[in-house]
Biopython code that builds the backbone (N, CA, C, O; Angstrom):
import numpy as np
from Bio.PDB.StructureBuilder import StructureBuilder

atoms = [
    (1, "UNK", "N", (9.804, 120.399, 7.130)),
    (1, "UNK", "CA", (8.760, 120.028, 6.192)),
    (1, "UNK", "C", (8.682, 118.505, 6.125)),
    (1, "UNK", "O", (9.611, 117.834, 5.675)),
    (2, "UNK", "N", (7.844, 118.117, 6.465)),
    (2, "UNK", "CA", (7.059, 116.353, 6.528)),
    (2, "UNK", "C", (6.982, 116.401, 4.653)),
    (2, "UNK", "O", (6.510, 117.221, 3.865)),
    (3, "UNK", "N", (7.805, 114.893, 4.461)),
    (3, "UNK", "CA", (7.044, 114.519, 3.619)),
    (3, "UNK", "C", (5.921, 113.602, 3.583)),
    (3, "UNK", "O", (5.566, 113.025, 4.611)),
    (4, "UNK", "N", (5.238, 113.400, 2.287)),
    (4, "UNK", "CA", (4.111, 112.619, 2.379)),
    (4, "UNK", "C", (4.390, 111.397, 2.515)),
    (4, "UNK", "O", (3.328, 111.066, 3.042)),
    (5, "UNK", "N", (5.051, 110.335, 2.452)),
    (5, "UNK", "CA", (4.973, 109.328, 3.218)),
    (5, "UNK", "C", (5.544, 109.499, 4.679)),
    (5, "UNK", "O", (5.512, 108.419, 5.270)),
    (6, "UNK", "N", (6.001, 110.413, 5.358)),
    (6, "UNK", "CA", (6.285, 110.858, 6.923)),
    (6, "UNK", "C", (4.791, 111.069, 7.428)),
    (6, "UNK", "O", (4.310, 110.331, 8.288)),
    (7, "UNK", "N", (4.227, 111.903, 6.964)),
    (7, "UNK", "CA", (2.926, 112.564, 6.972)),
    (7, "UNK", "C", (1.720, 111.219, 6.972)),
    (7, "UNK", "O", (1.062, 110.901, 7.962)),
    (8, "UNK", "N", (1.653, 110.666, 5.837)),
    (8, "UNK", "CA", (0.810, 109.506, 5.948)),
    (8, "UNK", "C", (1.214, 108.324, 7.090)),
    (8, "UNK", "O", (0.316, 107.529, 7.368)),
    (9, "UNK", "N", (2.584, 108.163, 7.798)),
    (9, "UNK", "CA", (2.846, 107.540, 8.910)),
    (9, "UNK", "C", (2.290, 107.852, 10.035)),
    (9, "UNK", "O", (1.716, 107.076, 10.800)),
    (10, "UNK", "N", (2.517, 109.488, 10.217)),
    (10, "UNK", "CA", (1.891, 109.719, 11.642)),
    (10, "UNK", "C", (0.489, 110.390, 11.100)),
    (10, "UNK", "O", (0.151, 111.425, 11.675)),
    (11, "UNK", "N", (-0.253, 109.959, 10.176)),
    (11, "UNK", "CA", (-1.528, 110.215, 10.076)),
    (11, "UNK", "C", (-2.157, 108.899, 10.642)),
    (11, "UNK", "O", (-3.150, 108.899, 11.369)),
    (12, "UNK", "N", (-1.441, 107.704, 10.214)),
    (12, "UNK", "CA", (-1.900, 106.402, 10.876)),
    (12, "UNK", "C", (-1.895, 105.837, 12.069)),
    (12, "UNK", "O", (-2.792, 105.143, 12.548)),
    (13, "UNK", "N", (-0.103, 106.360, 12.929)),
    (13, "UNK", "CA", (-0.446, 106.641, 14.663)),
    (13, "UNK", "C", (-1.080, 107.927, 14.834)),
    (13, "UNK", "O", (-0.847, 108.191, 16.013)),
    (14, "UNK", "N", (-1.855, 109.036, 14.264)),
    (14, "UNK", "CA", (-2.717, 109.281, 15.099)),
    (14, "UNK", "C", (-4.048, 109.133, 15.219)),
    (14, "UNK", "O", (-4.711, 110.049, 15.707)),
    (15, "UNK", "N", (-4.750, 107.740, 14.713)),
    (15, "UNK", "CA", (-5.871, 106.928, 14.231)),
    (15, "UNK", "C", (-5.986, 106.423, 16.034)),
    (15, "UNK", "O", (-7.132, 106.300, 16.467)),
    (16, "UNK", "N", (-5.246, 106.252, 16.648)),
    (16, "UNK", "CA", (-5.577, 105.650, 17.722)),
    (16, "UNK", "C", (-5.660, 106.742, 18.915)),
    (16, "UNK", "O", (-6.180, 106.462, 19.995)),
    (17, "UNK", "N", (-5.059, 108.110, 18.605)),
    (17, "UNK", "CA", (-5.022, 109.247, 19.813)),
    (17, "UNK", "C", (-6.482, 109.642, 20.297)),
    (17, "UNK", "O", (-7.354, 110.058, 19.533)),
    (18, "UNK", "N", (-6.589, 109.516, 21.244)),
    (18, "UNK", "CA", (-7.982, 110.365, 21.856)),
    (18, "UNK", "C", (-7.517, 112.029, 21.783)),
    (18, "UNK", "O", (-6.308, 112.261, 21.798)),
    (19, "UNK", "N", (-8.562, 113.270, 21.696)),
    (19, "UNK", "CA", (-8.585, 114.367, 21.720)),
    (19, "UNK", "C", (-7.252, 115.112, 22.604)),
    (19, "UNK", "O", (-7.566, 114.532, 23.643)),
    (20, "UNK", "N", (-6.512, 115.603, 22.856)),
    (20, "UNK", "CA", (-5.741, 116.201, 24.092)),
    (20, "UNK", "C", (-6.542, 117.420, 24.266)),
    (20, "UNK", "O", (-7.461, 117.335, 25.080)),
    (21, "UNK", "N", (-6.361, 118.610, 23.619)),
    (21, "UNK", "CA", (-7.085, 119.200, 24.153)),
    (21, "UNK", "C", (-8.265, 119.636, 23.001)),
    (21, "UNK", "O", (-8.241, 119.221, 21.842)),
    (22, "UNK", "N", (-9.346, 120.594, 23.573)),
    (22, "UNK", "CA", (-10.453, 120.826, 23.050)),
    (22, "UNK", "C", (-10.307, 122.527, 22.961)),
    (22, "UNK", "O", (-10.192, 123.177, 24.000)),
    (23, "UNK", "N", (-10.322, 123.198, 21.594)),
    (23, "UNK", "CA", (-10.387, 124.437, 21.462)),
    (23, "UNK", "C", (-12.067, 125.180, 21.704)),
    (23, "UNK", "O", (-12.782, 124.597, 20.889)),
    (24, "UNK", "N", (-12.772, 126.029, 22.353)),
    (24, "UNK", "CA", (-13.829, 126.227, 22.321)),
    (24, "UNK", "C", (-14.084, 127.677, 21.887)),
    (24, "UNK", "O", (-13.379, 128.164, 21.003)),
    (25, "UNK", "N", (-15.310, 128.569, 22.616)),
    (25, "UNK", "CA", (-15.560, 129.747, 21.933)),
    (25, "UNK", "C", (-14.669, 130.701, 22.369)),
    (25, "UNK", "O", (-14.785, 131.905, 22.138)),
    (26, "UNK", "N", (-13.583, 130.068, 23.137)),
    (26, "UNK", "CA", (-12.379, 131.363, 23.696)),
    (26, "UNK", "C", (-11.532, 131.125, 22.815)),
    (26, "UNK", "O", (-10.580, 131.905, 22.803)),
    (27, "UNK", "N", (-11.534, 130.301, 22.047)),
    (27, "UNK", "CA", (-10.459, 130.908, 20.824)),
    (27, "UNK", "C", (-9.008, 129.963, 20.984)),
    (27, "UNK", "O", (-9.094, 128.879, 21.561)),
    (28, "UNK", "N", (-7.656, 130.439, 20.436)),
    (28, "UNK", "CA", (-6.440, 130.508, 20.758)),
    (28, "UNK", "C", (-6.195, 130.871, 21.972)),
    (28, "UNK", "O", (-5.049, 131.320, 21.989)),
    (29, "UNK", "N", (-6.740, 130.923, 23.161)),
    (29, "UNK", "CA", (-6.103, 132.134, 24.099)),
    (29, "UNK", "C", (-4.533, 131.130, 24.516)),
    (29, "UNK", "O", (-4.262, 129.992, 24.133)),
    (30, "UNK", "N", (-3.632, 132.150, 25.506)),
    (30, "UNK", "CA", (-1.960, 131.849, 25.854)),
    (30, "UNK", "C", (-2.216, 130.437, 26.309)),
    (30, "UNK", "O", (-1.608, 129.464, 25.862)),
    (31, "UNK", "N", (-3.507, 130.375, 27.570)),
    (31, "UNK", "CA", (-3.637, 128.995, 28.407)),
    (31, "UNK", "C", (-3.454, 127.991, 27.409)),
    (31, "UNK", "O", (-2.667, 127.049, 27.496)),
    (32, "UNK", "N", (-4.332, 128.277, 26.317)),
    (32, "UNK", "CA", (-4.762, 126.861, 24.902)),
    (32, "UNK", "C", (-2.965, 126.298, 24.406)),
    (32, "UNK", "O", (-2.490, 125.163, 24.382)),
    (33, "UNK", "N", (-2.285, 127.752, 24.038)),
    (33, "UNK", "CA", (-1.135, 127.772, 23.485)),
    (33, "UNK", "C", (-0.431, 126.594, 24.111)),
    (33, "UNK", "O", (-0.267, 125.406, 23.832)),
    (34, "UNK", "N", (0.006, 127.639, 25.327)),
    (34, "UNK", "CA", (0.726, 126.508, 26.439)),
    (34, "UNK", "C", (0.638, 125.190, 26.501)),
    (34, "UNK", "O", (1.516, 124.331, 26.419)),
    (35, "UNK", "N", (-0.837, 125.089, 26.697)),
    (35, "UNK", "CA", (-1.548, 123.084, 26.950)),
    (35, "UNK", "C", (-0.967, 122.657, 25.782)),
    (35, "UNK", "O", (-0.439, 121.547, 25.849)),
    (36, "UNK", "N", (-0.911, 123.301, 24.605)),
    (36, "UNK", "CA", (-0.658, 122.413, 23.458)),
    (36, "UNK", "C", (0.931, 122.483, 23.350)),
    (36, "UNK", "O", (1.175, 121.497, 22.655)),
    (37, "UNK", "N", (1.978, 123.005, 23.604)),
    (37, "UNK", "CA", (3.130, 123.648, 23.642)),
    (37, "UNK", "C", (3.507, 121.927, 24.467)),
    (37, "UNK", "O", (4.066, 120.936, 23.997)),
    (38, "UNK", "N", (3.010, 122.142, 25.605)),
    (38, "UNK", "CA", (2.954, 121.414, 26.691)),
    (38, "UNK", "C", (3.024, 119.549, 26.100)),
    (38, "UNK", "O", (3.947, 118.745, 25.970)),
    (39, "UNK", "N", (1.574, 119.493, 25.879)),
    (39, "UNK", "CA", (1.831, 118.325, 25.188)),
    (39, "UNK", "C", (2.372, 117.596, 24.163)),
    (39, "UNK", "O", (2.657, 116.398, 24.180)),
    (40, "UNK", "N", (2.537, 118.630, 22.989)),
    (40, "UNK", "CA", (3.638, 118.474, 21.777)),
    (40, "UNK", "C", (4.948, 117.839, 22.575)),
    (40, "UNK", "O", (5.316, 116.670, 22.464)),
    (41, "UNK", "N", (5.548, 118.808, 23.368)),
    (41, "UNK", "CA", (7.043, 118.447, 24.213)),
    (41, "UNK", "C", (7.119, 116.827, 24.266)),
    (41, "UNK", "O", (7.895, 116.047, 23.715)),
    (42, "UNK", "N", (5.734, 116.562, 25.367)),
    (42, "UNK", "CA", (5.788, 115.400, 25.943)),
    (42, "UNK", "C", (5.694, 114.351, 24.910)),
    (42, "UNK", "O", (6.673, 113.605, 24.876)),
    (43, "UNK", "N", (5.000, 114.174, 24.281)),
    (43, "UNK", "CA", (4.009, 113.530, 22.808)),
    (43, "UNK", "C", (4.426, 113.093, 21.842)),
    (43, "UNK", "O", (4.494, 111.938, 21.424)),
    (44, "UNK", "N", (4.968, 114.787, 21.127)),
    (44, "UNK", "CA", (5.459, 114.895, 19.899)),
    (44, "UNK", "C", (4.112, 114.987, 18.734)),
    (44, "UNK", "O", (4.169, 115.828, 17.837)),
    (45, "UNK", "N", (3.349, 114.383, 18.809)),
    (45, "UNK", "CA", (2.140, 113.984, 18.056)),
    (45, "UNK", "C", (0.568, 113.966, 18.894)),
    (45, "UNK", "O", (0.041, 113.263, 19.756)),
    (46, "UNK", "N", (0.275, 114.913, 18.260)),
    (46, "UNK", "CA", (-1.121, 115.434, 18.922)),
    (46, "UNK", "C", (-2.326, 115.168, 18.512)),
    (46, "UNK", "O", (-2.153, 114.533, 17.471)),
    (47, "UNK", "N", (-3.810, 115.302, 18.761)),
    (47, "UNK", "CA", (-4.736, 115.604, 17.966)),
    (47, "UNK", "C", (-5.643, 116.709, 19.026)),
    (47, "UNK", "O", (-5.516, 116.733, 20.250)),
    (48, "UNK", "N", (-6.155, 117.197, 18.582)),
    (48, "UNK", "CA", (-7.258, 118.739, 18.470)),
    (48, "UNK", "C", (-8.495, 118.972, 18.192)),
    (48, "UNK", "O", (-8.763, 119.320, 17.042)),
    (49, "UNK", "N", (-9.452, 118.849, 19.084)),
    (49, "UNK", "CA", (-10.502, 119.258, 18.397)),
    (49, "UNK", "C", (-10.929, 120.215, 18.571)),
    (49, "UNK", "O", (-10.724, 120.712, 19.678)),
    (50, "UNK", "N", (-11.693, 120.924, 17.636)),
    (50, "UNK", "CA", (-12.178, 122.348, 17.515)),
    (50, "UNK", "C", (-14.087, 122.416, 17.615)),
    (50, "UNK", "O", (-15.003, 122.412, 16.792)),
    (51, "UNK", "N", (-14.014, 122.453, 18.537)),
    (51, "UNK", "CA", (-15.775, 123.123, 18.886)),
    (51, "UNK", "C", (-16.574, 123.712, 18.259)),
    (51, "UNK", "O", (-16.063, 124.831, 18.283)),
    (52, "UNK", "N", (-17.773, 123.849, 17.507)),
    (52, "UNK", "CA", (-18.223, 124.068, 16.840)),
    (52, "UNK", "C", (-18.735, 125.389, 16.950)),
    (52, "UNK", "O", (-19.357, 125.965, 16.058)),
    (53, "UNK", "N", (-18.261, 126.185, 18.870)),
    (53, "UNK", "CA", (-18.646, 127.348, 19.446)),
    (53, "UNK", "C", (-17.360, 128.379, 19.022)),
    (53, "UNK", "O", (-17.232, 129.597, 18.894)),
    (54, "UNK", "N", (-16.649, 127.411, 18.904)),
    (54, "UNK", "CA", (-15.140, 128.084, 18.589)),
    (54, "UNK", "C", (-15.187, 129.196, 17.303)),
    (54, "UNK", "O", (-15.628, 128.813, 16.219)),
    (55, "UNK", "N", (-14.794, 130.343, 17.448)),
    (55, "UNK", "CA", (-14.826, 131.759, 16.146)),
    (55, "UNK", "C", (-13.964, 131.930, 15.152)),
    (55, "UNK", "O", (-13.744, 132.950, 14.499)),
    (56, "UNK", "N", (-13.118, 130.052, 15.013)),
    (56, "UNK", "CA", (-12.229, 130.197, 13.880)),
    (56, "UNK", "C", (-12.507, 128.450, 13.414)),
    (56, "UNK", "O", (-12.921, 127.462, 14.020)),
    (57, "UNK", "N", (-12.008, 128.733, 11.954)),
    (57, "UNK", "CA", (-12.027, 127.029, 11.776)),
    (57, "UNK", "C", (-11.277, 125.954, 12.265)),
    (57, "UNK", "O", (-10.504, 126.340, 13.141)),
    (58, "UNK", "N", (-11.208, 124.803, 12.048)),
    (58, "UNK", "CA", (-9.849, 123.905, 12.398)),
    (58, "UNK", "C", (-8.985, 124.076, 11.349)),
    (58, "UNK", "O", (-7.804, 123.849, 11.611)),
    (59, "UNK", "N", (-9.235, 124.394, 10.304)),
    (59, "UNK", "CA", (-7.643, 124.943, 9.645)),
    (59, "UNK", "C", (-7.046, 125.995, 9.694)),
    (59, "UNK", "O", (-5.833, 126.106, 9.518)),
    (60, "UNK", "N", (-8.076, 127.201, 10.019)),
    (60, "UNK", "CA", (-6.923, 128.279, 10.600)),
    (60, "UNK", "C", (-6.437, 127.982, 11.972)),
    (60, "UNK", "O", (-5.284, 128.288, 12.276)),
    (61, "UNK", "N", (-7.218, 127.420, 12.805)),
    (61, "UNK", "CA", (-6.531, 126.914, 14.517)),
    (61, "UNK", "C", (-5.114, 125.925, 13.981)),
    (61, "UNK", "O", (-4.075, 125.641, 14.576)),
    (62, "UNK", "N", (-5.595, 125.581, 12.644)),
    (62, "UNK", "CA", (-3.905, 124.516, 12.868)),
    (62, "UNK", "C", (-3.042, 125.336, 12.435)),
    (62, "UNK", "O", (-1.858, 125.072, 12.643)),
    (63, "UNK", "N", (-3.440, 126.685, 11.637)),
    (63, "UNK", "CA", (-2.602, 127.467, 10.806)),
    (63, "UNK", "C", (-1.643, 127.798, 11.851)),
    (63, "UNK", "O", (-0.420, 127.700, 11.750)),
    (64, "UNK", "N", (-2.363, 128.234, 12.958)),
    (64, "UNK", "CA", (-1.937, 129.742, 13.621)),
    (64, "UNK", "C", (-1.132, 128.378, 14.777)),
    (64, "UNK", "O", (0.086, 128.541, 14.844)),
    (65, "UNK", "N", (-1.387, 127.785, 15.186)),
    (65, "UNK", "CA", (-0.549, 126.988, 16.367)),
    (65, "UNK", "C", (0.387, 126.379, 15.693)),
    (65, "UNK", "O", (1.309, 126.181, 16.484)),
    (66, "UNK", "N", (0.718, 125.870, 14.395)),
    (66, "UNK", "CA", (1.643, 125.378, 13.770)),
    (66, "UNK", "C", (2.620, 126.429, 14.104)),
    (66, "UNK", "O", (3.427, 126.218, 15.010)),
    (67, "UNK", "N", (2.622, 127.672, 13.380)),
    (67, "UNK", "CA", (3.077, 129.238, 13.263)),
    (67, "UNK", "C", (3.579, 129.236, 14.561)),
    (67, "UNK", "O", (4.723, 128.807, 14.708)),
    (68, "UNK", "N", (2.843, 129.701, 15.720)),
    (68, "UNK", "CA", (2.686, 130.317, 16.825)),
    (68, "UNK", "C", (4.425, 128.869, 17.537)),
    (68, "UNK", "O", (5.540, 129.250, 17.894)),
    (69, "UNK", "N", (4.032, 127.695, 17.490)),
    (69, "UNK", "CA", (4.487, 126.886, 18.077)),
    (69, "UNK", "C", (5.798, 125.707, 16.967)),
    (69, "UNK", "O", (6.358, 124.724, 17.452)),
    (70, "UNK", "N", (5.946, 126.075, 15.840)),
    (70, "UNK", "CA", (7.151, 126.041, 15.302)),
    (70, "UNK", "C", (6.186, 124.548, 14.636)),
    (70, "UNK", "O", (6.572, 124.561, 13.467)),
    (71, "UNK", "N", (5.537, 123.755, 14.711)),
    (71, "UNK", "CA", (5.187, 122.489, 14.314)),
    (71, "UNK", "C", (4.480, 122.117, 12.693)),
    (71, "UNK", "O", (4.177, 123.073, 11.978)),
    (72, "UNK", "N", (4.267, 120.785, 12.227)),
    (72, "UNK", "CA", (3.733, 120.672, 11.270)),
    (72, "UNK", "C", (2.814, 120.284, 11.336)),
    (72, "UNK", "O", (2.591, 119.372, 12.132)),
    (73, "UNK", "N", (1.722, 120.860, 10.426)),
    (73, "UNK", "CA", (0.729, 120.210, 9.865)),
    (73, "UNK", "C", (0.385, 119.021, 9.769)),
    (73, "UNK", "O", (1.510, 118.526, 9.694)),
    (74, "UNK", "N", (-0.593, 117.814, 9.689)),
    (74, "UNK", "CA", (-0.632, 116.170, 10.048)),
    (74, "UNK", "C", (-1.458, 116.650, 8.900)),
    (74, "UNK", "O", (-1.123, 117.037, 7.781)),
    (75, "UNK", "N", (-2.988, 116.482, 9.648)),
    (75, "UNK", "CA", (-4.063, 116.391, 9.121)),
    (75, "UNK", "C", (-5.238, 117.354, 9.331)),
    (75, "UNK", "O", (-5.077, 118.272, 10.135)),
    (76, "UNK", "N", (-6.346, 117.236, 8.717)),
    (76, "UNK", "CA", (-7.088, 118.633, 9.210)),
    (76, "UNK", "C", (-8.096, 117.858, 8.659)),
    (76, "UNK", "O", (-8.161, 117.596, 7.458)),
    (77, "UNK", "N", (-9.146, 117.357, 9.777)),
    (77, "UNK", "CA", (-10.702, 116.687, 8.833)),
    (77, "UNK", "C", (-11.715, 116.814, 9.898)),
    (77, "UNK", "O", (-11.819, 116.668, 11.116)),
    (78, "UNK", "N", (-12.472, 117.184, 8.781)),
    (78, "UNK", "CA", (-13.593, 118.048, 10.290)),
    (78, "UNK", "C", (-13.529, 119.138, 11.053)),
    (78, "UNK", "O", (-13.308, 120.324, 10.813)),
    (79, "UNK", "N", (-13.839, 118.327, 12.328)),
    (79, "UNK", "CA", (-13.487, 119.588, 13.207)),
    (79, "UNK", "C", (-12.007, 118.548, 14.292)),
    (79, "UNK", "O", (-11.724, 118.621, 15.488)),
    (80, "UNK", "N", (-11.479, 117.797, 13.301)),
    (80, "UNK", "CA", (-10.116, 117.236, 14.147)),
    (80, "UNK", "C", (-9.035, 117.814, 13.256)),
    (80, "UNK", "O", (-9.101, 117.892, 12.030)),
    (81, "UNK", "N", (-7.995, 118.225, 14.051)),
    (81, "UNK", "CA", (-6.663, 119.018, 13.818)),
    (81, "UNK", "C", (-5.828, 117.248, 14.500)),
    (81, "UNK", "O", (-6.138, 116.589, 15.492)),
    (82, "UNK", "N", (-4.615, 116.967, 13.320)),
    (82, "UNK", "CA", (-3.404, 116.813, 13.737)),
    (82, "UNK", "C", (-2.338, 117.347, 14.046)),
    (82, "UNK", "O", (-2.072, 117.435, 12.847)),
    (83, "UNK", "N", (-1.315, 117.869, 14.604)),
    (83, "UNK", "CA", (-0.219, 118.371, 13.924)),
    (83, "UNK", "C", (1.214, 117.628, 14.833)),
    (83, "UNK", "O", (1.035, 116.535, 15.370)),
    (84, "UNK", "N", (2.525, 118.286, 14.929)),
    (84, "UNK", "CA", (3.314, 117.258, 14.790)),
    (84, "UNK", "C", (4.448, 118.046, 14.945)),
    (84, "UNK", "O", (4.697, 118.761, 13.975)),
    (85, "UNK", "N", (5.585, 118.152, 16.369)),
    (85, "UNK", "CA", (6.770, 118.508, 16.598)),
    (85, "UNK", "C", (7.611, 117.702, 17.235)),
    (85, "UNK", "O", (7.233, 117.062, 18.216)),
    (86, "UNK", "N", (8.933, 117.623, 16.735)),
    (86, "UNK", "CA", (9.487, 116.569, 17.403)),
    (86, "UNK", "C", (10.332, 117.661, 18.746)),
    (86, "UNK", "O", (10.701, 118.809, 18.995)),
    (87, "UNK", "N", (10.293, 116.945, 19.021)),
    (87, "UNK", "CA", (10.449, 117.307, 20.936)),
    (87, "UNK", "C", (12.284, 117.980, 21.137)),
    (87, "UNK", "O", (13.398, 117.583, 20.797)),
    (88, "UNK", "N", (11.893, 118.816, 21.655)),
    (88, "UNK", "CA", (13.226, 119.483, 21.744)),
    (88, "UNK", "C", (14.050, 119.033, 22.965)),
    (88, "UNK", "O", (15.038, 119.742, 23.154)),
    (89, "UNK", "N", (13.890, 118.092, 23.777)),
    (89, "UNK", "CA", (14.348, 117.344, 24.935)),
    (89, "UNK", "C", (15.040, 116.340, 24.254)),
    (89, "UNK", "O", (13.938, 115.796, 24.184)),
    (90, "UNK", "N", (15.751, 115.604, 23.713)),
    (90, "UNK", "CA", (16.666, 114.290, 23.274)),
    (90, "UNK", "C", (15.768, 113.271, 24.184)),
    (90, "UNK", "O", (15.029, 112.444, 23.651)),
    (91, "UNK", "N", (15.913, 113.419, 25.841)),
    (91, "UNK", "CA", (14.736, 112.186, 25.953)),
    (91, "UNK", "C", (13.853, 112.410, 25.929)),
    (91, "UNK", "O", (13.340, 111.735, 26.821)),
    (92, "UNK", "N", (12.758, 113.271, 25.245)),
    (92, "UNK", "CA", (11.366, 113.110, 24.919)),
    (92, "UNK", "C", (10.828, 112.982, 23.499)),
    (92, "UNK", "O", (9.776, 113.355, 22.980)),
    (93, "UNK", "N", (11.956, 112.296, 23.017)),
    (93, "UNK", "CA", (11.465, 112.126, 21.565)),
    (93, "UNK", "C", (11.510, 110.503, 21.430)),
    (93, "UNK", "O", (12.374, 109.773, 21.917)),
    (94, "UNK", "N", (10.132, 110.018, 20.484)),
    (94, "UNK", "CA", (9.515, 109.109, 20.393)),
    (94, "UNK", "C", (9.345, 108.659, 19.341)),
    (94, "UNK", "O", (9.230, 107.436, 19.252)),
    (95, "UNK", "N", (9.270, 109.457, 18.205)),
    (95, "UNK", "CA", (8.971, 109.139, 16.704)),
    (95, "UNK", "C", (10.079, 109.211, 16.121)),
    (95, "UNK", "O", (10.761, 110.180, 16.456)),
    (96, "UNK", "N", (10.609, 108.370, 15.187)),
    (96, "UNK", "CA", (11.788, 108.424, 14.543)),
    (96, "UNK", "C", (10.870, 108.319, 12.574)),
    (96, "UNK", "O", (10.455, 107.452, 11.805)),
    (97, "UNK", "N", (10.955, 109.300, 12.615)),
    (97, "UNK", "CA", (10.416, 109.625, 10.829)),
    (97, "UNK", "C", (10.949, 108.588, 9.636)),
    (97, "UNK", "O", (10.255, 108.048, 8.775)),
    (98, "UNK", "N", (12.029, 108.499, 9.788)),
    (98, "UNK", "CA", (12.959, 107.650, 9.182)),
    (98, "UNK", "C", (12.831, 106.276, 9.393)),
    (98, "UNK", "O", (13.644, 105.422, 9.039)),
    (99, "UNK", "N", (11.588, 106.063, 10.092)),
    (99, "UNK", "CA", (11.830, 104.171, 10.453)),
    (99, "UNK", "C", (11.121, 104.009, 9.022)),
    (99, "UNK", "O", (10.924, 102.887, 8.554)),
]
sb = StructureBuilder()
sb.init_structure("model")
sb.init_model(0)
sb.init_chain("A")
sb.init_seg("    ")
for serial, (resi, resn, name, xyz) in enumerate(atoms, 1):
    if name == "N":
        sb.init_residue(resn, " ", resi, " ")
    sb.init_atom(name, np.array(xyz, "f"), 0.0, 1.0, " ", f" {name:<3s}", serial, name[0])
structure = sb.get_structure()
């Protein structure tokens, strides 16, 4: 569980992230999972956007991949999803919460 000044930190590095991936009218499918699974690892800190073709909102898409993929919640505005796992590799972790 992020607290809110953790939360308001990496709400501010992710002011500069371009999209990683783009959810569309296919939903959650495994491929989406993965890509995002994928880049969390590498990352740690993501952003998401959700398509306006897409058949769920951006807060249930952050619900269910948070869930699905063990991570936290950032931010949710619009149709942009943050969310936020620290990397289960020792060298692929980047964010230190505590600075």
């Amino acid at each position: 569980m992020l607290t809110s000044k953790q939360r308001a930190r990496l709400r501010a590095m992710a002011n500069t992230l371009s999209d990683t991936v783009l959810i569309g009218k296919e939903g959650l499918t495994d491929a989406v999972i993965a890509q995002v699974e994928e880049v969390l690892e590498k990352h740690e800190l993501m952003k998401i956007k959700i398509l306006e073709t897409a058949m769920l909102t951006p807060r249930e898409a952050q619900q269910v991949l948070c869930e699905e993929l063990d991570a936290e919640p950032v931010q949710c505005i619009g149709t942009k999803v943050v969310i936020f796992r620290v990397a289960r590799q020792p060298e692929n972790r980047h964010i230190d919460l505590n600075a």
